[in-house]
PDB file of the backbone (N, CA, C, O) and the ligand in Angstrom, with CONECT records:
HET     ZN  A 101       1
ATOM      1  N   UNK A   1      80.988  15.884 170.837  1.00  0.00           N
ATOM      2  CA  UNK A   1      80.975  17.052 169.946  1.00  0.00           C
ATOM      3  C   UNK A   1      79.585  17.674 169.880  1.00  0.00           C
ATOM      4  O   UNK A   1      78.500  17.102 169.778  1.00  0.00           O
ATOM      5  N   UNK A   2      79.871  19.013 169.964  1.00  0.00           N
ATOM      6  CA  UNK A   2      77.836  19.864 169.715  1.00  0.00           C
ATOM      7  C   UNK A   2      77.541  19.615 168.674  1.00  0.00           C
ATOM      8  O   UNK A   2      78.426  19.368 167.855  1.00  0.00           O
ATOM      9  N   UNK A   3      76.440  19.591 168.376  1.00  0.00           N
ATOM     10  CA  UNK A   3      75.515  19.510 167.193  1.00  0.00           C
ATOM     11  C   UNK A   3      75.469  20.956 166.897  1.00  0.00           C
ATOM     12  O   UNK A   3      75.527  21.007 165.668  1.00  0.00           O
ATOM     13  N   UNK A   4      75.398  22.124 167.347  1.00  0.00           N
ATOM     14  CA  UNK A   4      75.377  22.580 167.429  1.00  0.00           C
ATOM     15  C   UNK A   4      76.111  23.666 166.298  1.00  0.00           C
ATOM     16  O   UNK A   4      76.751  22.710 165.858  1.00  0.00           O
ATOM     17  N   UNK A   5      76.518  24.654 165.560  1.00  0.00           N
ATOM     18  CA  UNK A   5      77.110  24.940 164.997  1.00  0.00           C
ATOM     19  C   UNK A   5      76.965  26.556 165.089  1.00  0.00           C
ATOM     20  O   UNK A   5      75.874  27.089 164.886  1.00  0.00           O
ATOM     21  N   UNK A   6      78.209  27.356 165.430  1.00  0.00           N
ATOM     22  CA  UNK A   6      77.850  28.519 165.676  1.00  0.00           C
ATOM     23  C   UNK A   6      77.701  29.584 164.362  1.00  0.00           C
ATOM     24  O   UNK A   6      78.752  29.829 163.770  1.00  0.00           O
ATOM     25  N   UNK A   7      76.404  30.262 163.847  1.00  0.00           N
ATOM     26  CA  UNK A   7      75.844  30.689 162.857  1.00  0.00           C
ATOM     27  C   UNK A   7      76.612  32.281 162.769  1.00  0.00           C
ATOM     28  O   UNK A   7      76.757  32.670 163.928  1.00  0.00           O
ATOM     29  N   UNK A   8      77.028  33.088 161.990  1.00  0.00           N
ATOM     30  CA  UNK A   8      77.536  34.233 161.356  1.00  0.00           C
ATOM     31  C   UNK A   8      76.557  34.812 160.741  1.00  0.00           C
ATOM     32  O   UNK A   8      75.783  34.019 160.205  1.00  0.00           O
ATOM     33  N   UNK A   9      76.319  35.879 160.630  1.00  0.00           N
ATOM     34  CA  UNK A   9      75.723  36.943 159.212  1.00  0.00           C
ATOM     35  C   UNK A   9      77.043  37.708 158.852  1.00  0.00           C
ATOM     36  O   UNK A   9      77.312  38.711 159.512  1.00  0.00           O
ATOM     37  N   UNK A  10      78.044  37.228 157.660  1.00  0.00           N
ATOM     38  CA  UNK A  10      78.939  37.897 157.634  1.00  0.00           C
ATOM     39  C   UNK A  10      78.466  38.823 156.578  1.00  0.00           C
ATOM     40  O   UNK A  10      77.521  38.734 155.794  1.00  0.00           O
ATOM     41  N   UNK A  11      79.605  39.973 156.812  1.00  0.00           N
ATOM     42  CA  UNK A  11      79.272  41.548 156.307  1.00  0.00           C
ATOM     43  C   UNK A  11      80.139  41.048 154.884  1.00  0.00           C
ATOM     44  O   UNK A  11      80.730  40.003 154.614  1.00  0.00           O
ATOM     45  N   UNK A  12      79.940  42.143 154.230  1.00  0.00           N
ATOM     46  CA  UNK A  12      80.548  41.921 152.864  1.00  0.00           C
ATOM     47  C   UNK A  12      81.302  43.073 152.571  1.00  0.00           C
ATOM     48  O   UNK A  12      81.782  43.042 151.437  1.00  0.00           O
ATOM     49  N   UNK A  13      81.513  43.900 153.110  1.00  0.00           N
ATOM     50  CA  UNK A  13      81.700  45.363 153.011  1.00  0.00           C
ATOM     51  C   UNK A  13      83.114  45.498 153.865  1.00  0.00           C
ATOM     52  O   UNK A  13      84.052  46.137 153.389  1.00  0.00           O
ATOM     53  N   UNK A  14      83.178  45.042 154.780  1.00  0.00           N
ATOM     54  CA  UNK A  14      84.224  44.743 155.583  1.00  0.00           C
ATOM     55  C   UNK A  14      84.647  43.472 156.550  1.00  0.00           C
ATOM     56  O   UNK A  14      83.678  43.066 157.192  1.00  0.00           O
ATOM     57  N   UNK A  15      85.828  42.778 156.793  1.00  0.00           N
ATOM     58  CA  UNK A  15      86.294  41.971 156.975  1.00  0.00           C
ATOM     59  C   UNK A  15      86.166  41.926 158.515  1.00  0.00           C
ATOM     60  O   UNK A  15      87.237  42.384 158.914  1.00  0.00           O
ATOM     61  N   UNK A  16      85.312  41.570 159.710  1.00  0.00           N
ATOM     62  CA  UNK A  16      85.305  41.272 160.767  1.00  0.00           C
ATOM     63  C   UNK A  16      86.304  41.247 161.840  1.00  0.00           C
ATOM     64  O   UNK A  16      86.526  41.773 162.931  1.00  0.00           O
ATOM     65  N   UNK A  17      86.954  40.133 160.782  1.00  0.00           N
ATOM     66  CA  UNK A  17      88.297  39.412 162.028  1.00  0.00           C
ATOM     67  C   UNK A  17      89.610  40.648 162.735  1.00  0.00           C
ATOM     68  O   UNK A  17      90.498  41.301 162.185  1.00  0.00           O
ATOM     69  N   UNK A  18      89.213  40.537 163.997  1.00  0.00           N
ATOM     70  CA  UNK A  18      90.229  41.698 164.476  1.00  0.00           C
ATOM     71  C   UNK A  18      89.738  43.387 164.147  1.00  0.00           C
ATOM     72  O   UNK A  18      90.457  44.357 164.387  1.00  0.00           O
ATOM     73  N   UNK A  19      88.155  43.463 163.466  1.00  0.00           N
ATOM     74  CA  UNK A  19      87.469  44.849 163.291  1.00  0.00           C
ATOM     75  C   UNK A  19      87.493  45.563 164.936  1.00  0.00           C
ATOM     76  O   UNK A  19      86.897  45.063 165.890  1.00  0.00           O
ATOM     77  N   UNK A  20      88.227  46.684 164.988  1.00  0.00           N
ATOM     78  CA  UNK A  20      87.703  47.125 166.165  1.00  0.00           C
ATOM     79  C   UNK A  20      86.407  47.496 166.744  1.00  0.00           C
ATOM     80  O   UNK A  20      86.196  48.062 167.817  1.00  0.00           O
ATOM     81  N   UNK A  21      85.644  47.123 165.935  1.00  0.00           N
ATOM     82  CA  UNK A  21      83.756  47.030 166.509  1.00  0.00           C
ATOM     83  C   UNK A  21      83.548  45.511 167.187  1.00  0.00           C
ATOM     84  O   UNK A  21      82.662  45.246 167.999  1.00  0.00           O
ATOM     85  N   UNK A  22      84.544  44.578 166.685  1.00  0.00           N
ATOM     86  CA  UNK A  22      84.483  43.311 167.727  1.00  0.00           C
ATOM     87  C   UNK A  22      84.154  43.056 168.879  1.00  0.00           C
ATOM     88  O   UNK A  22      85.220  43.070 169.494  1.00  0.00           O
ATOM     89  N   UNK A  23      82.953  42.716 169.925  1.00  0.00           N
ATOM     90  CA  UNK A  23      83.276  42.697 170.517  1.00  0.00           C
ATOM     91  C   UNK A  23      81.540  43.742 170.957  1.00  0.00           C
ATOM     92  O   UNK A  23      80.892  43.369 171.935  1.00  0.00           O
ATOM     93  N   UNK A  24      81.158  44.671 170.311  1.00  0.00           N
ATOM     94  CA  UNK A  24      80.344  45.616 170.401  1.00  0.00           C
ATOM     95  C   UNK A  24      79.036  45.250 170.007  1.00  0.00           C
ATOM     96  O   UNK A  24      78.874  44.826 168.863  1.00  0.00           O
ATOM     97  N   UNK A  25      77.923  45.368 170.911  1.00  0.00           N
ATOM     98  CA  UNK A  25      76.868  44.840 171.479  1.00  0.00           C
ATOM     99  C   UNK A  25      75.631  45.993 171.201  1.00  0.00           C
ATOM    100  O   UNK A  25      75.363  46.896 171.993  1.00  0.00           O
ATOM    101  N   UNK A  26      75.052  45.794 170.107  1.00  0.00           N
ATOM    102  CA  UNK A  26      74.313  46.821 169.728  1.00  0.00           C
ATOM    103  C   UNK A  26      72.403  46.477 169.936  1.00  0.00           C
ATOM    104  O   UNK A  26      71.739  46.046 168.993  1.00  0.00           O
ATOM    105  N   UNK A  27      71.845  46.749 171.205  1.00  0.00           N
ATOM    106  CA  UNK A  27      70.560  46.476 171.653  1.00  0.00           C
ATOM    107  C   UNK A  27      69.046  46.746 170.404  1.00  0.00           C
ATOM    108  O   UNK A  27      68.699  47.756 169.792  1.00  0.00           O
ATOM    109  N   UNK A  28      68.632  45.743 170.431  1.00  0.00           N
ATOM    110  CA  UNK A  28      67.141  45.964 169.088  1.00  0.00           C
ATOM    111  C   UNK A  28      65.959  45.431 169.918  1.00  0.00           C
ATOM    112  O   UNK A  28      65.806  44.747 170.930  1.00  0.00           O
ATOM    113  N   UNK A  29      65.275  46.004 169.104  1.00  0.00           N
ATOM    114  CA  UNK A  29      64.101  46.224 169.732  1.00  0.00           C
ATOM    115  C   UNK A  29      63.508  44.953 168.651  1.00  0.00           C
ATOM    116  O   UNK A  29      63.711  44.775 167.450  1.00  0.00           O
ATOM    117  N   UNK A  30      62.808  44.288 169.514  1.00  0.00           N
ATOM    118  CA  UNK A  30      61.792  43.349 168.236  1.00  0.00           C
ATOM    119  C   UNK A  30      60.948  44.012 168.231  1.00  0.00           C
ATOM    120  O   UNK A  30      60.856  45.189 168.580  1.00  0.00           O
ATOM    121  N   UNK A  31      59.672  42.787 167.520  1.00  0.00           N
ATOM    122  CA  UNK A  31      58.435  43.396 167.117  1.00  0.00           C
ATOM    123  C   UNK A  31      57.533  43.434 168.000  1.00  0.00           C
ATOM    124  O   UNK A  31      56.702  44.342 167.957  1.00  0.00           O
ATOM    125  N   UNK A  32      57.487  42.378 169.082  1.00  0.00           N
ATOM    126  CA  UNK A  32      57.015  41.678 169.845  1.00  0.00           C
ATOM    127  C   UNK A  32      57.196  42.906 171.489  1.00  0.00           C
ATOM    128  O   UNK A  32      56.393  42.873 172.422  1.00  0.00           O
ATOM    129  N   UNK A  33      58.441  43.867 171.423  1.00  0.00           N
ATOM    130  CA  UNK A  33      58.524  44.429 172.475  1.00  0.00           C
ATOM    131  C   UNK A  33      60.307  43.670 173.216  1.00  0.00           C
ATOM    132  O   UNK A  33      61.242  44.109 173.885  1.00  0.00           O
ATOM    133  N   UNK A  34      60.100  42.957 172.862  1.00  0.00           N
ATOM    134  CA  UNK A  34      61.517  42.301 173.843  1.00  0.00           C
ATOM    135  C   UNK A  34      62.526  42.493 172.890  1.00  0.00           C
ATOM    136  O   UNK A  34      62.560  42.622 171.666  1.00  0.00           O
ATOM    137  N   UNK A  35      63.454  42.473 173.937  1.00  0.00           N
ATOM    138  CA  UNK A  35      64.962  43.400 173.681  1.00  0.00           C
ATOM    139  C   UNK A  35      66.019  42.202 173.347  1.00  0.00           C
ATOM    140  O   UNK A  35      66.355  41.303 174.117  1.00  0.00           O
ATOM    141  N   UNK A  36      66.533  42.450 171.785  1.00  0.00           N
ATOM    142  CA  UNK A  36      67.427  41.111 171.675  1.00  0.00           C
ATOM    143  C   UNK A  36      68.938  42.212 171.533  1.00  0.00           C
ATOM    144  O   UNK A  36      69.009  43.440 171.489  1.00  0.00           O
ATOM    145  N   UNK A  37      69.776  41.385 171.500  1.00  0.00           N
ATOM    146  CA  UNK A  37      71.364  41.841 171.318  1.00  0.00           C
ATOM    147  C   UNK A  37      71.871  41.232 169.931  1.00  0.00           C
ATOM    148  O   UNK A  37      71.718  40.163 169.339  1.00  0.00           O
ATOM    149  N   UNK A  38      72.500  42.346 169.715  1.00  0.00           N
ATOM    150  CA  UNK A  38      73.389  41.636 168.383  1.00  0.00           C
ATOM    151  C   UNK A  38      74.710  41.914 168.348  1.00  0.00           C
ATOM    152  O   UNK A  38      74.927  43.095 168.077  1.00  0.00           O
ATOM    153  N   UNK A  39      75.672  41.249 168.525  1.00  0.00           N
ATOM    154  CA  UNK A  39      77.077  41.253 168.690  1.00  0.00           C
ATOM    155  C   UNK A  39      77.982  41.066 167.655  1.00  0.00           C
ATOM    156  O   UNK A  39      77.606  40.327 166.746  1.00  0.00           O
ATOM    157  N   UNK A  40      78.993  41.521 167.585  1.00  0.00           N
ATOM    158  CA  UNK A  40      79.996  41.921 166.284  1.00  0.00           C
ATOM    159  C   UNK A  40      81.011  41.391 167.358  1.00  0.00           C
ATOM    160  O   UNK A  40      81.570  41.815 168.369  1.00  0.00           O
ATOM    161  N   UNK A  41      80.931  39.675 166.243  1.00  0.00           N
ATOM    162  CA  UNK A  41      82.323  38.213 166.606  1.00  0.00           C
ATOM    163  C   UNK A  41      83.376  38.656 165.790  1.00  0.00           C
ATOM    164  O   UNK A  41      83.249  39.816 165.397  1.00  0.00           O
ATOM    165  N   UNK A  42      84.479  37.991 165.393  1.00  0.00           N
ATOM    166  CA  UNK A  42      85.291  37.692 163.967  1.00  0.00           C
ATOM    167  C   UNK A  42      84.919  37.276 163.177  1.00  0.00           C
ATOM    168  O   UNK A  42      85.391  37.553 162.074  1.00  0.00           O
ATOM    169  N   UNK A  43      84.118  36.597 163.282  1.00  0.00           N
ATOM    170  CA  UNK A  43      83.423  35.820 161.994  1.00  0.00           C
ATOM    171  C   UNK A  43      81.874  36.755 161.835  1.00  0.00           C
ATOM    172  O   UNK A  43      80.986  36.133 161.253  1.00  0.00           O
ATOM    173  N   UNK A  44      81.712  37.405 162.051  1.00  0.00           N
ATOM    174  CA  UNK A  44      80.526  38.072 161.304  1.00  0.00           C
ATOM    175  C   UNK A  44      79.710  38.303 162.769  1.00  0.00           C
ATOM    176  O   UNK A  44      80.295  38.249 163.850  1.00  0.00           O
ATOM    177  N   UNK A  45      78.166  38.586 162.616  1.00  0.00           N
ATOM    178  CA  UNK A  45      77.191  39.636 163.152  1.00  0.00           C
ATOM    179  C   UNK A  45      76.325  38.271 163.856  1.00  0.00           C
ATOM    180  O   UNK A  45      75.664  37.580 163.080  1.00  0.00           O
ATOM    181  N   UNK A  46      76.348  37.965 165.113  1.00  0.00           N
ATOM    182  CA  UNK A  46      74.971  37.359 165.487  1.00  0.00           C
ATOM    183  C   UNK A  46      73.781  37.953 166.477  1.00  0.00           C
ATOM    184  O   UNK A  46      73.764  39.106 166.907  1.00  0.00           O
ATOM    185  N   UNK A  47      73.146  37.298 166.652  1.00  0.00           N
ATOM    186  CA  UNK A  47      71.558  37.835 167.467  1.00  0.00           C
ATOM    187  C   UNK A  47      71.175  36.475 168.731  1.00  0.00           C
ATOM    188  O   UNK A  47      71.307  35.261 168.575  1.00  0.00           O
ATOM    189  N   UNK A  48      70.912  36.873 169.375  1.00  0.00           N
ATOM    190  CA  UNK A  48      70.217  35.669 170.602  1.00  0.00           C
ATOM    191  C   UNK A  48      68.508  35.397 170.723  1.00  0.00           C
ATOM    192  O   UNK A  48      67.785  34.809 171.527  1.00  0.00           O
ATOM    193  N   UNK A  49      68.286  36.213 169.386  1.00  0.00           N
ATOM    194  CA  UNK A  49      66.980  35.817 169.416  1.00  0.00           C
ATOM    195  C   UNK A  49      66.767  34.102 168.499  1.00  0.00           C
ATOM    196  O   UNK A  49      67.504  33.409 167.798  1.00  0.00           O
ATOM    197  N   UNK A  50      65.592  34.014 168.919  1.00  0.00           N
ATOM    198  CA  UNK A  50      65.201  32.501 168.250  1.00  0.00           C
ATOM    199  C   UNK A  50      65.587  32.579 167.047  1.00  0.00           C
ATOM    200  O   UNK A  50      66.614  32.036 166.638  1.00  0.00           O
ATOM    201  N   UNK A  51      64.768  33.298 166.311  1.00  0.00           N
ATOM    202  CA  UNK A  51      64.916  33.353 164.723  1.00  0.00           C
ATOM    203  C   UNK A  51      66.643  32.591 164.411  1.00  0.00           C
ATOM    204  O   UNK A  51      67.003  31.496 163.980  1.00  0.00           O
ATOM    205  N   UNK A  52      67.201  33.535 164.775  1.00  0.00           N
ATOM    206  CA  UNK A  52      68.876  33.766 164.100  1.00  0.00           C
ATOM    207  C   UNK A  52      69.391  32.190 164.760  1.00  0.00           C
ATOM    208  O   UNK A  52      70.253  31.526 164.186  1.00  0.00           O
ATOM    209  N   UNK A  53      68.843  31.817 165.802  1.00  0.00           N
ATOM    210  CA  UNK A  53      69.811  30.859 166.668  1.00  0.00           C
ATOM    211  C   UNK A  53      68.797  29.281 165.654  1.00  0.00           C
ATOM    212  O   UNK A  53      69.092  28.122 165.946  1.00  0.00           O
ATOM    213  N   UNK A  54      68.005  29.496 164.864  1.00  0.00           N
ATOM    214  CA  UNK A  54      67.615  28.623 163.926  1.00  0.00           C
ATOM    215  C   UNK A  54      67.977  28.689 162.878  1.00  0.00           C
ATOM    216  O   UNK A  54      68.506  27.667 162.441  1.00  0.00           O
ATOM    217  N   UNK A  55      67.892  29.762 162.060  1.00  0.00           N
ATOM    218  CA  UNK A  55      68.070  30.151 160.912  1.00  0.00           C
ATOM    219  C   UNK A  55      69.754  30.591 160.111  1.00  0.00           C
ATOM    220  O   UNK A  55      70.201  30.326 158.995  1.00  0.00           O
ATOM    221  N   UNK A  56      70.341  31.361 161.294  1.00  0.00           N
ATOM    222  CA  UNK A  56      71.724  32.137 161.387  1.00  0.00           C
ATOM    223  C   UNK A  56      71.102  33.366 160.697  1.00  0.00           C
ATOM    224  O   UNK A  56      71.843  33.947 159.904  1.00  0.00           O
ATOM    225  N   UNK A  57      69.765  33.894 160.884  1.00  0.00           N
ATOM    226  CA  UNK A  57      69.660  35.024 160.332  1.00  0.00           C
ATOM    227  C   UNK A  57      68.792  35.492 160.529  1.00  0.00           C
ATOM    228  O   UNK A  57      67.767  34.813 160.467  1.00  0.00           O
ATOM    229  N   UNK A  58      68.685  37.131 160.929  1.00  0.00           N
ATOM    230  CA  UNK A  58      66.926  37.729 161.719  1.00  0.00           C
ATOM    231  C   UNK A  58      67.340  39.143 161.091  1.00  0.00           C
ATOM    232  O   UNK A  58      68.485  39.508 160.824  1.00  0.00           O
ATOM    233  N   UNK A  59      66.385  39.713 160.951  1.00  0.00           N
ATOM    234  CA  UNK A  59      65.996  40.904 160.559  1.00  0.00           C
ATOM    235  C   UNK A  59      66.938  42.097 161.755  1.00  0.00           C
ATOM    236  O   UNK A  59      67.129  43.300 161.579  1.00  0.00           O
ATOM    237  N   UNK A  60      67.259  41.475 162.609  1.00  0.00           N
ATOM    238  CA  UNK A  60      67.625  42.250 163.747  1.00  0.00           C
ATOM    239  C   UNK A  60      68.987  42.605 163.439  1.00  0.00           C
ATOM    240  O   UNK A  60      69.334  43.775 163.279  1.00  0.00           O
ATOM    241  N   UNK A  61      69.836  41.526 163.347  1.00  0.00           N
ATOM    242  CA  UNK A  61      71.272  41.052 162.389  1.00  0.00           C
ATOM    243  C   UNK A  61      71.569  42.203 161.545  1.00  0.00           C
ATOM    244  O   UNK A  61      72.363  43.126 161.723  1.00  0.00           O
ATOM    245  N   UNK A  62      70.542  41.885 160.321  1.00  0.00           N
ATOM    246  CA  UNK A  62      70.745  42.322 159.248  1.00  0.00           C
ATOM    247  C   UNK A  62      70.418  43.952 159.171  1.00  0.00           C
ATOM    248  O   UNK A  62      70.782  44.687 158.253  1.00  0.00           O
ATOM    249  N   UNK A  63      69.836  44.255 160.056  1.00  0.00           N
ATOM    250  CA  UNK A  63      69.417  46.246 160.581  1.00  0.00           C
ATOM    251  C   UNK A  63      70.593  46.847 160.676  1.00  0.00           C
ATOM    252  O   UNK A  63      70.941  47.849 160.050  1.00  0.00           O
ATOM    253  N   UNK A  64      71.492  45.970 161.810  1.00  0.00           N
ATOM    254  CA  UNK A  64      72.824  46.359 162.381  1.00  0.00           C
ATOM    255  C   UNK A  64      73.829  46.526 161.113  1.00  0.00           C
ATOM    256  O   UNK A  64      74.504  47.475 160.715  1.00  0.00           O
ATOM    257  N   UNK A  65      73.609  44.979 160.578  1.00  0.00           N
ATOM    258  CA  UNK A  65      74.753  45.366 159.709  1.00  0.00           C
ATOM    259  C   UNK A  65      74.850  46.165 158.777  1.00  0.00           C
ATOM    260  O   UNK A  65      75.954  46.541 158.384  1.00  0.00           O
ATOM    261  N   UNK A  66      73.412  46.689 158.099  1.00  0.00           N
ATOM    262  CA  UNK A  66      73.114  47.635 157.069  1.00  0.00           C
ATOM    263  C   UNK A  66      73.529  49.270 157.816  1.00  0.00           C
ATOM    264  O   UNK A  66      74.158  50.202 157.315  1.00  0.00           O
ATOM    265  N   UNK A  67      72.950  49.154 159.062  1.00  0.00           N
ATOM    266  CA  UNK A  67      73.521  50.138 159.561  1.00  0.00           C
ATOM    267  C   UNK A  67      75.093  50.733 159.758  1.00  0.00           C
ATOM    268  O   UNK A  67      75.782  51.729 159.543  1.00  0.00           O
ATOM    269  N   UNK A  68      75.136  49.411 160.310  1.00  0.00           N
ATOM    270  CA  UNK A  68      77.528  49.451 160.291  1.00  0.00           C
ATOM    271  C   UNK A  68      78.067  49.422 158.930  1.00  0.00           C
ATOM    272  O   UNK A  68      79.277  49.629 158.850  1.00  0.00           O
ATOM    273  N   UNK A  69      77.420  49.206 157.832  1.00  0.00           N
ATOM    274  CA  UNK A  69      77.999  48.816 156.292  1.00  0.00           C
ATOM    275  C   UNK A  69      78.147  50.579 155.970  1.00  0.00           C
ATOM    276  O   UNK A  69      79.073  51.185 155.430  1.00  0.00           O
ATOM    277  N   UNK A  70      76.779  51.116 156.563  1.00  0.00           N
ATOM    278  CA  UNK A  70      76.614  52.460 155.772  1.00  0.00           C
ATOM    279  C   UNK A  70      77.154  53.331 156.256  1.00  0.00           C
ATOM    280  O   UNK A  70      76.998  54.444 155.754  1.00  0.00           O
ATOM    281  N   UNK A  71      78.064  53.161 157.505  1.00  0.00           N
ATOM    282  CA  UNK A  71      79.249  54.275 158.068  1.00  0.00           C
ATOM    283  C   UNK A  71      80.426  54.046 157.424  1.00  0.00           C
ATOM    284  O   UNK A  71      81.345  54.737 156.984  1.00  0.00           O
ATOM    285  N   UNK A  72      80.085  52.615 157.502  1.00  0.00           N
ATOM    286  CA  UNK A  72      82.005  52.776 157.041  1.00  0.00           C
ATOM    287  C   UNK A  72      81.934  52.615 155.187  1.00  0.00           C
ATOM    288  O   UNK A  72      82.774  51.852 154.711  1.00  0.00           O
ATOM    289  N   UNK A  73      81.339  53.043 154.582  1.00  0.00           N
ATOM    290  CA  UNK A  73      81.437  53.917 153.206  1.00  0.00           C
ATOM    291  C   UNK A  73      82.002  54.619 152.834  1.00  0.00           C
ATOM    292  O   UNK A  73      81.391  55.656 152.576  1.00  0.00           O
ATOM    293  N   UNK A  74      83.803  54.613 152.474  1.00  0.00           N
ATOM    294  CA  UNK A  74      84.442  55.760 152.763  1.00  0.00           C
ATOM    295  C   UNK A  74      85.267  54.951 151.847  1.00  0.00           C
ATOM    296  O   UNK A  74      86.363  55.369 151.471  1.00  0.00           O
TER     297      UNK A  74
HETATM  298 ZN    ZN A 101      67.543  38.626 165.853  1.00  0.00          ZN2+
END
């Protein structure tokens, strides 16, 4: 079994599972210059940068999702 445990930033605003943004791969820029990805699972928002893959949570994550929270405001 992994030790491993796969980390979420779930949204609160809307329910993930089966969201047709699933699936959608939205490119960020760090601070540093290098280019991380943040992907929209069923279970919520992750990132492949270090931070998030320690923590389950990066500033990068949380851009996206503030960003995707504030469209779908309706
Ligand atoms: Zn990140």
């Amino acid at each position: 079994m992994s030790k491993f445990k796969e980390k979420y930033l779930v949204p609160t605003v809307f329910r993930p599972n089966g969201h047709w943004m699933v699936g959608t791969i939205w490119p960020v820029k760090g601070s540093k210059g290098n280019e991380y990805s943040v992907e929209l699972h069923d279970k919520g928002f992750n990132c492949d940068c270090p931070g998030f893959t320690f923590r389950g949570s990066c500033k990068h994550s949380q851009a996206i999702l503030k960003k995707v929270e504030g469209v779908m405001e309706w």
